[in-house]
DSSP file (Angstrom, degrees, kcal/mol; ACC not computed):
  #  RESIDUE AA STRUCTURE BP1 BP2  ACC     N-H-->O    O-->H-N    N-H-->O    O-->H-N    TCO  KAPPA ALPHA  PHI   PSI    X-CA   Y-CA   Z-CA
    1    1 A X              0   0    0      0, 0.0     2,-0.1     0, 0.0     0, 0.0   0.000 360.0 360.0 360.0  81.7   80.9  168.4   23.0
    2    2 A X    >   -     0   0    0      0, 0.0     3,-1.5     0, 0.0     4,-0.4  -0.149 360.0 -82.8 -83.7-178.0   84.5  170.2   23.4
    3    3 A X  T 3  S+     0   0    0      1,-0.2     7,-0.0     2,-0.2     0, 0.0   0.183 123.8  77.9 -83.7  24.2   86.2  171.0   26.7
    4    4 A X  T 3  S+     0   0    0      5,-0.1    -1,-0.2     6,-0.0     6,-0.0   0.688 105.1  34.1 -19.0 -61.2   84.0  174.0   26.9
    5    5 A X  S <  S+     0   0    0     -3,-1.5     2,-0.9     1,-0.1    -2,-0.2   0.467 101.9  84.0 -98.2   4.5   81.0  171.4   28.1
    6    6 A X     >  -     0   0    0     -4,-0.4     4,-2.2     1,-0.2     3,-0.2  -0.658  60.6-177.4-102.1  83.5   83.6  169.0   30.0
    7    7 A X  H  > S+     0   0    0     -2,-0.9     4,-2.0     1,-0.2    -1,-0.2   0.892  81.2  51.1 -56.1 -18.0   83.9  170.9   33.8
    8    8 A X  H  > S+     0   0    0      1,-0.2     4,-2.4     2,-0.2     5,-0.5   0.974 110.0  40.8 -81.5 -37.0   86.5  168.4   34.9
    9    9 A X  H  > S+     0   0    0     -3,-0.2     4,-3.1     2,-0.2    -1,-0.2   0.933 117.9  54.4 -81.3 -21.5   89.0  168.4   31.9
   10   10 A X  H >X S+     0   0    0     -4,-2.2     3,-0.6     2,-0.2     4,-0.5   0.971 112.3  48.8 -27.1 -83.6   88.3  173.0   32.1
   11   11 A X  H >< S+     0   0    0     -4,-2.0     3,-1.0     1,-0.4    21,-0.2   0.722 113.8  41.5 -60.3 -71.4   89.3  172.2   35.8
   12   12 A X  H >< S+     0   0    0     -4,-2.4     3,-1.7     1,-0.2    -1,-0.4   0.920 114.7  52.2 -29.7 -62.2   92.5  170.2   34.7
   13   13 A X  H << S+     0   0    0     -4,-3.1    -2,-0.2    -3,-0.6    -1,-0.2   0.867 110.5  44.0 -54.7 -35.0   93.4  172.6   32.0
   14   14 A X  T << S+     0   0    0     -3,-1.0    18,-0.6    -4,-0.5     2,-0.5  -0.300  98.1  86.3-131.0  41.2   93.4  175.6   34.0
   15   15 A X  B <   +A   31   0A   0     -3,-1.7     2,-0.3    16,-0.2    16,-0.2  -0.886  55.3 107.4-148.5 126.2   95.4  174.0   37.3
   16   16 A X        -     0   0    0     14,-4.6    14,-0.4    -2,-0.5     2,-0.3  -0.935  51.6-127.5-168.0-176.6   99.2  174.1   37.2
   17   17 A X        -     0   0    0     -2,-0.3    12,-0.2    12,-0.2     2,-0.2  -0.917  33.6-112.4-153.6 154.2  102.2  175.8   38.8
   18   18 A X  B    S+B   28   0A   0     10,-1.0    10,-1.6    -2,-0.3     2,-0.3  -0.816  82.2  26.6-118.4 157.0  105.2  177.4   37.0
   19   19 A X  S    S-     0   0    0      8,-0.3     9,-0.2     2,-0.3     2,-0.2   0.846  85.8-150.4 -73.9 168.4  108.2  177.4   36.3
   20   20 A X  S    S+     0   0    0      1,-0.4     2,-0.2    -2,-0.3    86,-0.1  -0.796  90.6  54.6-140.0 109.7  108.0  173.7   36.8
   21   21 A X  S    S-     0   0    0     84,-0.5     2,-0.8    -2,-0.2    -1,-0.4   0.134 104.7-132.7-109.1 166.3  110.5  172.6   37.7
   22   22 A X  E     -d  106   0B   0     83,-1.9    85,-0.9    -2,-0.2     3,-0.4  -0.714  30.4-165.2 -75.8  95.7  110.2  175.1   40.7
   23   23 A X  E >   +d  107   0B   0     -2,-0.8     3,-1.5     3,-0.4    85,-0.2  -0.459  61.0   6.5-109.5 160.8  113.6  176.8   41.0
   24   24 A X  T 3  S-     0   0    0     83,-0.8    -1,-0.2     1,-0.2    84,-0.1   0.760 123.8 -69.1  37.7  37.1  115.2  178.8   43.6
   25   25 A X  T 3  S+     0   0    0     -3,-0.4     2,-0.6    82,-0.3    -1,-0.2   0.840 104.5 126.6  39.5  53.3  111.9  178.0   46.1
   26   26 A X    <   +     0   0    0     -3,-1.5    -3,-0.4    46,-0.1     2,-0.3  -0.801  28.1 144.9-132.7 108.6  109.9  180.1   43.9
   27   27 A X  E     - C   0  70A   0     43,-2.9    43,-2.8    -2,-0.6     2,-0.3  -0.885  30.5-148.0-127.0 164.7  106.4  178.7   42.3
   28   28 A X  E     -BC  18  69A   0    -10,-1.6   -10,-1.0    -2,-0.3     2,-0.5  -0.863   8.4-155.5-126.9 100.7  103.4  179.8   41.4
   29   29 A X  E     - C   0  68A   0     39,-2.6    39,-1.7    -2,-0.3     2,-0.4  -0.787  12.2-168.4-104.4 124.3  100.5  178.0   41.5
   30   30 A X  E     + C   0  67A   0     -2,-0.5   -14,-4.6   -14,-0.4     2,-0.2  -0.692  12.8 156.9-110.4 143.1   97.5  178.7   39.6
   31   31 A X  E     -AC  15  66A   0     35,-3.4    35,-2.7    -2,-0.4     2,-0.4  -0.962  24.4-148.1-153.0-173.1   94.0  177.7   39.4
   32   32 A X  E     - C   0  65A   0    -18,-0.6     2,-0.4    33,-0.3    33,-0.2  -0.964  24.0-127.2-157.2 125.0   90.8  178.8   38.2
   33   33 A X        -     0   0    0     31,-0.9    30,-2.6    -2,-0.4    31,-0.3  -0.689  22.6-173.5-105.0 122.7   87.4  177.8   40.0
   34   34 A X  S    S+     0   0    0     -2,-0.4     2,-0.2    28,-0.2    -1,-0.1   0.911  71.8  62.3-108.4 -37.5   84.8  176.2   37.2
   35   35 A X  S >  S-     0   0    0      4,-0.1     3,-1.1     1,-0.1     2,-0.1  -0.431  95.9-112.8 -74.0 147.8   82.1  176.1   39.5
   36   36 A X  T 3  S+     0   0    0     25,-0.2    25,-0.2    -2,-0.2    24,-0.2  -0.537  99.0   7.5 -88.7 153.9   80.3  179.5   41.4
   37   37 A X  T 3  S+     0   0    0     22,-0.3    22,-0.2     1,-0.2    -1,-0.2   0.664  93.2 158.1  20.9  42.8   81.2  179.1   45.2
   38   38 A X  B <   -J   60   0C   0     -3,-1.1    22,-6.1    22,-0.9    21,-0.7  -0.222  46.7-114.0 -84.1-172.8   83.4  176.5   45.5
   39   39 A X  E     -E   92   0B   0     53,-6.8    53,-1.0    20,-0.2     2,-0.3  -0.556  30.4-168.4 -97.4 176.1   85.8  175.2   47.5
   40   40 A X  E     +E   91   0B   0     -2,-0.3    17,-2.4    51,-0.3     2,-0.3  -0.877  11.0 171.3-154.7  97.4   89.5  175.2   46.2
   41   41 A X  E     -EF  90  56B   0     49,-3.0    49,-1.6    -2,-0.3     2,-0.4  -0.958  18.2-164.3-110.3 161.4   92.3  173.4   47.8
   42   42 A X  E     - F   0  55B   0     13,-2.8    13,-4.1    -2,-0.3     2,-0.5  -0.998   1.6-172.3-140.5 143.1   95.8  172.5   47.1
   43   43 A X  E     - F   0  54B   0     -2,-0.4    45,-5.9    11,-0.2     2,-0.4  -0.988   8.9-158.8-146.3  98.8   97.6  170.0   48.9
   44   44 A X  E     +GF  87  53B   0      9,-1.7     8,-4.5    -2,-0.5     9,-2.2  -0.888  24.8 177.8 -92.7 113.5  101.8  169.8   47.9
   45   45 A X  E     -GF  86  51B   0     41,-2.1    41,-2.7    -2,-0.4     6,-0.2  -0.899  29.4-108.2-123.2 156.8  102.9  166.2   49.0
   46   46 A X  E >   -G   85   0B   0      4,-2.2     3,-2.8    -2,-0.3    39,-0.2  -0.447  41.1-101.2 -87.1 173.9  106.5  164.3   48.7
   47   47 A X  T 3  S+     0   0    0     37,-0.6    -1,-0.1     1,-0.3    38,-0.1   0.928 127.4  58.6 -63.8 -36.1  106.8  161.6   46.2
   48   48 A X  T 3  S-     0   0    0      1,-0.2    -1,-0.3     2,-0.1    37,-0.0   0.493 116.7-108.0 -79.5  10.0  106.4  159.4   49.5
   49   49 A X  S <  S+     0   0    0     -3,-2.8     2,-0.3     1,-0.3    -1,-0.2   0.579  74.1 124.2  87.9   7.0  102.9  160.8   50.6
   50   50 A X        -     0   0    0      1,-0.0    -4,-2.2     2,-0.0    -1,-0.3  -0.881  63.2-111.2-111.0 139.6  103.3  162.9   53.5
   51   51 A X  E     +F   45   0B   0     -2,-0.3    -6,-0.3    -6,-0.2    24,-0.1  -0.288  36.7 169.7 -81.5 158.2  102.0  166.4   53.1
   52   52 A X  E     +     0   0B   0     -8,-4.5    23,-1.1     1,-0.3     2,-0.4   0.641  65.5  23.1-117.8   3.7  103.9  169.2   52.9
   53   53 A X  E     -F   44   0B   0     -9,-2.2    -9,-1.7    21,-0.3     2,-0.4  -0.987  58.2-179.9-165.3 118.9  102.1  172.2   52.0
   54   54 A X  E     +F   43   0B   0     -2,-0.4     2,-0.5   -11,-0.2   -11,-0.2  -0.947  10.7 172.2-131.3 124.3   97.5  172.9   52.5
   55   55 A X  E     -F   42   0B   0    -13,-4.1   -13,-2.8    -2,-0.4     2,-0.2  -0.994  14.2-156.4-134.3 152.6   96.0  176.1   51.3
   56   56 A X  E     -F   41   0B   0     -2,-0.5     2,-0.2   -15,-0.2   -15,-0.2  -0.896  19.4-177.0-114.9 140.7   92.8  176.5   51.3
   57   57 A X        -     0   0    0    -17,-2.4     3,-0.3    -2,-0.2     2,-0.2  -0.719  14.7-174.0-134.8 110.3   90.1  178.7   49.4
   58   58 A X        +     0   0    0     -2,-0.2   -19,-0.2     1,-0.2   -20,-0.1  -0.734  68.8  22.2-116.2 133.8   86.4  178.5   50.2
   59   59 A X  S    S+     0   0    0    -21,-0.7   -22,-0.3     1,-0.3   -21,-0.2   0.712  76.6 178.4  90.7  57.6   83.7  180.2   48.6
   60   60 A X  B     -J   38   0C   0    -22,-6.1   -22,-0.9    -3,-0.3    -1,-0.3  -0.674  23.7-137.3-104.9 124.7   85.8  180.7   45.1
   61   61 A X    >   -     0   0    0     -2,-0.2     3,-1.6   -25,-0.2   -28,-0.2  -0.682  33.4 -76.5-104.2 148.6   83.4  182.3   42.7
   62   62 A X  T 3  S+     0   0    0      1,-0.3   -28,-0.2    -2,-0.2     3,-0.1   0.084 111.5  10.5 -83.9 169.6   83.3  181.2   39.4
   63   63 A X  T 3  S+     0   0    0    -30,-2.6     2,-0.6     1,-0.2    -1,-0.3   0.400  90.2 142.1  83.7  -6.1   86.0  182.1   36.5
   64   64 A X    <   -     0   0    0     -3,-1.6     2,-1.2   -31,-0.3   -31,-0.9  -0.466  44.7-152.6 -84.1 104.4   88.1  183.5   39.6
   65   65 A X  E     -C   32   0A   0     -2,-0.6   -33,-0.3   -33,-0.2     2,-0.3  -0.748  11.7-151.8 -80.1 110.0   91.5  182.5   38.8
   66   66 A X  E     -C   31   0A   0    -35,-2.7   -35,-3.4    -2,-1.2     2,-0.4  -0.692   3.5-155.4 -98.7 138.3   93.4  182.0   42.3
   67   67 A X  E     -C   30   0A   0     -2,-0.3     2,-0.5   -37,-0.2   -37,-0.2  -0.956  10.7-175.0-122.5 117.6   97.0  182.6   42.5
   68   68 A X  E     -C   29   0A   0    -39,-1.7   -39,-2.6    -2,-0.4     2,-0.7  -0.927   9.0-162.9 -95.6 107.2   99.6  180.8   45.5
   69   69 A X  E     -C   28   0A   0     -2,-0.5     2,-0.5   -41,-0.3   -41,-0.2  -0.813  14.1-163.0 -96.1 131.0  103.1  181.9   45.4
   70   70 A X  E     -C   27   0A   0    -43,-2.8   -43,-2.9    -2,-0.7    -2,-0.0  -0.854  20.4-143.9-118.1 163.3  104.9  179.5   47.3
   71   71 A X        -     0   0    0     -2,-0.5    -1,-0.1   -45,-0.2   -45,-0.1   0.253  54.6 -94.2 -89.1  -9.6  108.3  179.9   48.8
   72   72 A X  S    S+     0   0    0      1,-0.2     8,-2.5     7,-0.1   -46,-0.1   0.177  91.5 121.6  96.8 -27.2  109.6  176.4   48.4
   73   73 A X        -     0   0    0      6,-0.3     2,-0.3   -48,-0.2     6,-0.2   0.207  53.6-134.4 -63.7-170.6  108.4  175.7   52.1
   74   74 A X    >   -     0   0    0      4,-0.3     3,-3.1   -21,-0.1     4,-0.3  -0.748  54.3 -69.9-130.1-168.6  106.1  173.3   54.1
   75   75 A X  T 3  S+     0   0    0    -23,-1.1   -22,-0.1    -2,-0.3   -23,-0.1   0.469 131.3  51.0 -57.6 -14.1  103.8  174.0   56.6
   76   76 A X  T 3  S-     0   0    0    -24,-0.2    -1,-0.3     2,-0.1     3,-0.1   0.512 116.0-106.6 -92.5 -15.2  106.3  175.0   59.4
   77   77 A X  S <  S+     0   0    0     -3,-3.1     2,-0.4     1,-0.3    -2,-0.2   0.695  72.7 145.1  79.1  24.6  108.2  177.4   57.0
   78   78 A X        -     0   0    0     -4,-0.3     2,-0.3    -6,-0.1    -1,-0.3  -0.848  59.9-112.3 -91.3 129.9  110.9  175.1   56.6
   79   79 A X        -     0   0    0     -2,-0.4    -6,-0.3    -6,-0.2    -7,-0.1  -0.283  40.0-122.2 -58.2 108.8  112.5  175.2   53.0
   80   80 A X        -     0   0    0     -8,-2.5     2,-0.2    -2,-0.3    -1,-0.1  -0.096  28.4 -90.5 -52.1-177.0  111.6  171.6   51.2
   81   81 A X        -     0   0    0      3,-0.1     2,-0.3     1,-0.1    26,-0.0  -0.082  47.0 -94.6 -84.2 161.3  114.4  168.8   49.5
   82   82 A X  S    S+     0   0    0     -2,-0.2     2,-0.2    25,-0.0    25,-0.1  -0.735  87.3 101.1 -99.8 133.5  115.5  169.0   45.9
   83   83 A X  E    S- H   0 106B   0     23,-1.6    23,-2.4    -2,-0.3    21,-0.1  -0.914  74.2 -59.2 158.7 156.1  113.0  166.5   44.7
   84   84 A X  E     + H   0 105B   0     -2,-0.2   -37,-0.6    21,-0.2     2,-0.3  -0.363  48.0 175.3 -73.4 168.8  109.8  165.1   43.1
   85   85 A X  E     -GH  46 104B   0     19,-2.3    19,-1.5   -39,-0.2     2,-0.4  -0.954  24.3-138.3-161.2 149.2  106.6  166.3   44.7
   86   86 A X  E     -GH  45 103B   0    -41,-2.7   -41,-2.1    -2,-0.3     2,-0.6  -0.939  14.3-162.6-112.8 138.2  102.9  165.8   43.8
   87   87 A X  E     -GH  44 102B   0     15,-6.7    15,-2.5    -2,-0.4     2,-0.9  -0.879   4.9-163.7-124.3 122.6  100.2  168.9   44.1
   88   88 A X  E     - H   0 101B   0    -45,-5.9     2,-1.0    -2,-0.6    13,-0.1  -0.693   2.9-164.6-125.1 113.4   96.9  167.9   44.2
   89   89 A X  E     - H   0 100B   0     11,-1.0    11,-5.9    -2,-0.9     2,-0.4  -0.743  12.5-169.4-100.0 116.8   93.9  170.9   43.4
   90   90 A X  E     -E   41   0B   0    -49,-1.6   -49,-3.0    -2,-1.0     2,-0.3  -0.936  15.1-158.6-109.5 131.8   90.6  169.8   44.4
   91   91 A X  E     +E   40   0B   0     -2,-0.4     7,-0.8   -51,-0.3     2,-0.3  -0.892  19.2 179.5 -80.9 110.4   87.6  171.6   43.4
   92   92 A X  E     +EI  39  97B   0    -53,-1.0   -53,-6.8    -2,-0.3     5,-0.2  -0.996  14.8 133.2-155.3 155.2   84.4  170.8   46.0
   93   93 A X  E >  S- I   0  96B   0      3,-0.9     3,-1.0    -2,-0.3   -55,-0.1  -0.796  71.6 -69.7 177.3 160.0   80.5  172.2   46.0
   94   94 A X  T 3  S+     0   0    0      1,-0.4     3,-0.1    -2,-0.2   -56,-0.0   0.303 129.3  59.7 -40.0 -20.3   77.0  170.9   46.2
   95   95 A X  T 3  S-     0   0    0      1,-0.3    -1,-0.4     0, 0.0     2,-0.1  -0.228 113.2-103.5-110.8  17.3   77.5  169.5   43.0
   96   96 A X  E <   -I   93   0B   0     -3,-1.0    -3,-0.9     2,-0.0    -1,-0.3  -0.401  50.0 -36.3  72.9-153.9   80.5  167.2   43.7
   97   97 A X  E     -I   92   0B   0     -5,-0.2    -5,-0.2    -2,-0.1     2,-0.1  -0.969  23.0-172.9-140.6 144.1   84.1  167.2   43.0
   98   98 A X        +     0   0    0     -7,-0.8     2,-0.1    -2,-0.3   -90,-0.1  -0.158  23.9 156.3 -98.2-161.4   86.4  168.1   40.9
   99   99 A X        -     0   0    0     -9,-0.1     2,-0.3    -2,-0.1    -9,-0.2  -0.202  16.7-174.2 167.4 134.8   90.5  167.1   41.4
  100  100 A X  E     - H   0  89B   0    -11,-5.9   -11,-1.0    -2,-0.1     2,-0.7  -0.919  15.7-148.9-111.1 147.3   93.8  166.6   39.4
  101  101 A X  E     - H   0  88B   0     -2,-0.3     2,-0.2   -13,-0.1   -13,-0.2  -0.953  22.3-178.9-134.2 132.2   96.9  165.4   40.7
  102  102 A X  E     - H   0  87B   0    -15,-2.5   -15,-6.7    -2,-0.7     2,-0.2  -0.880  20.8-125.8-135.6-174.6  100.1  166.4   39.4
  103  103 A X  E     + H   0  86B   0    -17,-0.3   -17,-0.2    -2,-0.2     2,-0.2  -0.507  24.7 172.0-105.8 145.5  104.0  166.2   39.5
  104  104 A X  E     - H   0  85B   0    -19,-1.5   -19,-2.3    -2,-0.2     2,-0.2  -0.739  26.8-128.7-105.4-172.8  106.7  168.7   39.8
  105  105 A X  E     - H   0  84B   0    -21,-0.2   -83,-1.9    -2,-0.2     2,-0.8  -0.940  15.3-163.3 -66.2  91.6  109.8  169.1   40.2
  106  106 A X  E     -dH  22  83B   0    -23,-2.4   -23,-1.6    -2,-0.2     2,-0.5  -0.816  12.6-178.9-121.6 116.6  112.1  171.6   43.1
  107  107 A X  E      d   23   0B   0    -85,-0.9   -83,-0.8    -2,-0.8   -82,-0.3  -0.945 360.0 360.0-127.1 161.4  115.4  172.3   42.6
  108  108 A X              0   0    0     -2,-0.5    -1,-0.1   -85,-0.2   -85,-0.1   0.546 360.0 360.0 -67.3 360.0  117.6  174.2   44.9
């Protein structure tokens, strides 16, 4: 029993953004869909909980690595704060849900 048979800690491994920290409003965020035709979101919030950033990708087949270059903005196309921020990628399908939440880092 490796992380091979474990979908959630797969799910974890294979969900991130670089560089972190995110410099010059340029990130990339990757993840990688463990389940066949899920849903995939990512959801960029400030340390204080209001969101700034939702994309969504629905019907994500699996192995599909999905890639988001973000710009450093929030939903209005306004450039974020130099600051912490938390990104949370959820995984969701007939089968339940997956989701990690992590930290970066944006600095101007």
């Amino acid at each position: 029993a490796g992380a091979a048979s474990d979908p959630q800690k797969v799910f974890e491994d294979n969900a991130f953004v670089y560089p972190n920290p995110v410099r010059n409003s340029q990130g990339i965020f990757k993840m990688e869909a463990v389940r066949d035709g899920a849903n995939l979101t990512l959801k960029i919030y400030t340390i204080t909980g209001t969101l700034v950033r939702e994309q969504s990708y629905p019907g994500t087949a699996v192995g599909n690595i999905v890639t988001f270059d973000w710009d450093g903005t929030n939903q209005s196309g306004h450039k974020v704060g130099r600051g912490l921020y938390y990104y949370v990628i959820r995984e969701e399908d007939g089968s339940g849900t997956l989701q990690t939440v992590k930290k970066m880092a944006v600095i101007p």
